[in-house]
Wavefront OBJ file of the C-alpha trace (Angstrom):
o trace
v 1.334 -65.436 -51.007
v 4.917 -63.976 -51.098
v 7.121 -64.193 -48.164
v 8.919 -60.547 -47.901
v 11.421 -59.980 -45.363
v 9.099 -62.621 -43.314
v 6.244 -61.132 -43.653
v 3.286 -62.072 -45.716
v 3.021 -59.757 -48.609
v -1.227 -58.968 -49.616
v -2.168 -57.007 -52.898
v -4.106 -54.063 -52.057
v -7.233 -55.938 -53.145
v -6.231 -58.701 -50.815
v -6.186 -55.946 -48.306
v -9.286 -54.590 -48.476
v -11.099 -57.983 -48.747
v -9.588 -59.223 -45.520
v -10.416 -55.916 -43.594
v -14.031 -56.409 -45.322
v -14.691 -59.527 -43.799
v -13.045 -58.837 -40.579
v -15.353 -56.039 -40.316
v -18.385 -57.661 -41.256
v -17.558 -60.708 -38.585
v -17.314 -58.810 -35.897
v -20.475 -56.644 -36.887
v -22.124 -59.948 -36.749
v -21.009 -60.717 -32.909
v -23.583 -60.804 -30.276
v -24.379 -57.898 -28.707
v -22.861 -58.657 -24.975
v -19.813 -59.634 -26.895
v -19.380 -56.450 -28.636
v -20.406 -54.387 -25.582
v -17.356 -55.868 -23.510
v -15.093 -55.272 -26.618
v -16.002 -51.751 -26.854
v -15.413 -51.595 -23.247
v -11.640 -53.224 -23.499
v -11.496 -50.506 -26.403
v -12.400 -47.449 -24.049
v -10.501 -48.823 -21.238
v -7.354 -49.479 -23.473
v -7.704 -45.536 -25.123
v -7.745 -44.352 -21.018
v -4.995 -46.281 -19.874
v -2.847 -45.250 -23.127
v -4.065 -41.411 -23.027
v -4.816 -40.397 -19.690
v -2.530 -40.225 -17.012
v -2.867 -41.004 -13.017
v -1.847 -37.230 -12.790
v -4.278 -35.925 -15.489
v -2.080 -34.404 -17.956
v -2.207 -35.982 -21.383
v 1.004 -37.361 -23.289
l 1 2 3 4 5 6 7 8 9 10 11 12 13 14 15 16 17 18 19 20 21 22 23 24 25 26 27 28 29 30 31 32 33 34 35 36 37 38 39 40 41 42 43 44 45 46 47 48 49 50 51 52 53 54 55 56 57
């Protein structure tokens, strides 16, 4: 891999596989695992988009 700027440098290929099997590991998770990430997901979205007041950003 080519270091650019510091930064590891991926071919678009290189890319896609990585995402790929990212994606399939954590479809294969257990279920309770996935639940509480797609809670940290929901709760993460609120805290970001909703405000104490209600208005949105």
């Amino acid at each position: 891999m080519a270091e650019v700027f510091g930064l590891d440098a991926y071919a678009p290929k290189q890319i896609a596989a990585r995402v790929s099997e990212l994606g399939v590991g954590k479809a294969k998770l257990p279920l309770l695992t996935l639940s509480l990430l797609g809670v940290l997901a929901a709760l993460l979205y609120w805290v970001i988009n909703l405000r104490t007041d209600g208005s949105r950003p």
